[in-house]
matplotlib code that plots the C-alpha trace (Angstrom):
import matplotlib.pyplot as plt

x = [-35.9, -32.3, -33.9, -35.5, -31.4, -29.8, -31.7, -31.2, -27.7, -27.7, -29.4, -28.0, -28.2, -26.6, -23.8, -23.4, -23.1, -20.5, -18.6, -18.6, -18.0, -14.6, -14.0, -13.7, -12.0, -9.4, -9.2, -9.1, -6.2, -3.9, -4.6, -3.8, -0.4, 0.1, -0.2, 1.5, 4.3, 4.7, 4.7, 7.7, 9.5, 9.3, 9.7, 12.8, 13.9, 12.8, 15.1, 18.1, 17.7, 18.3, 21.3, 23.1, 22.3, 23.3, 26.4, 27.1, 26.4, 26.6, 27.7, 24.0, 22.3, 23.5, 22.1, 19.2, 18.7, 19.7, 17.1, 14.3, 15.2, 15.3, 12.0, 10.1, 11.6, 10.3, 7.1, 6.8, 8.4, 5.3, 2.8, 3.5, 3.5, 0.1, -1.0]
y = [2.9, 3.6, 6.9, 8.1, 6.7, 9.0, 11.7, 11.6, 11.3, 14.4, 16.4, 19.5, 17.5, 14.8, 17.3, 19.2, 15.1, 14.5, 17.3, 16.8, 13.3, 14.2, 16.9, 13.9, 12.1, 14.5, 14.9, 11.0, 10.8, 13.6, 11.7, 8.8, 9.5, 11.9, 9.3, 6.6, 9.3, 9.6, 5.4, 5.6, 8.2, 6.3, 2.7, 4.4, 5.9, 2.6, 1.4, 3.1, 2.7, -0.7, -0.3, 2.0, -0.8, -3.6, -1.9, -0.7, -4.0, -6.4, -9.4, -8.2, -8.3, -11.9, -13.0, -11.5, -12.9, -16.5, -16.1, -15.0, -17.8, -20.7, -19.0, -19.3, -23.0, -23.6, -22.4, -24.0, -27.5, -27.3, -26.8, -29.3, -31.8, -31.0, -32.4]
z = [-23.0, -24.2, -25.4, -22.0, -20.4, -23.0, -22.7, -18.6, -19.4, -21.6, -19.3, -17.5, -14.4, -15.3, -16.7, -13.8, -11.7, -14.4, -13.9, -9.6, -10.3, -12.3, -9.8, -6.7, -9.2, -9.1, -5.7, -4.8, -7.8, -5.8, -2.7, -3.8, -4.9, -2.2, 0.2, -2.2, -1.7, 1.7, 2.3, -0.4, 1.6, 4.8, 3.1, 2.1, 5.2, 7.2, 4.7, 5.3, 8.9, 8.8, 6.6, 8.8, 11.4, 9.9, 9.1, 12.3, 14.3, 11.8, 14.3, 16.4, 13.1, 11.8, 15.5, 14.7, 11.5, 13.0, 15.8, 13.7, 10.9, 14.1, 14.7, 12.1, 11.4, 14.8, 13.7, 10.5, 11.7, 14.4, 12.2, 10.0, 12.5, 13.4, 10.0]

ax = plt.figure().add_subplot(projection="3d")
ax.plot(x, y, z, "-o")
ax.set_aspect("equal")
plt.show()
């Protein structure tokens, strides 16, 4: 049996399947980091939005930070009540 799978393997159809195969391969690799690029370019810019915010309205942003942390305390302080 390991014969008959080789000699599948070896044949010109299973070459030409290889070579496809390697060929979307390819294709998915450059998308892949294509699109890895582009979420590092706006994680970056999303990024330096929030810097230039924070530096700009840095009193806002410290309430917003305060809100968000009574928030999720809130939140967490609920659910472990439920327990």
């Amino acid at each position: 049996m390991n014969q008959e799978v080789e000699n599948m393997i070896n044949s010109d159809n299973a070459s030409g399947f290889k070579n496809r195969l390697t060929e979307v391969q390819d294709l998915l690799r450059e998308k892949s980091k294509a699109c890895s690029d582009k979420v590092a370019l706006k994680t970056r810019e999303a990024a330096d939005a929030t810097d230039f915010f924070v530096k700009e309205n840095p009193w806002r942003s410290l309430g917003i930070a305060a809100g968000v942390g009574l928030l999720v305390g809130g939140l967490v302080a609920l659910s472990s009540r439920r327990k």
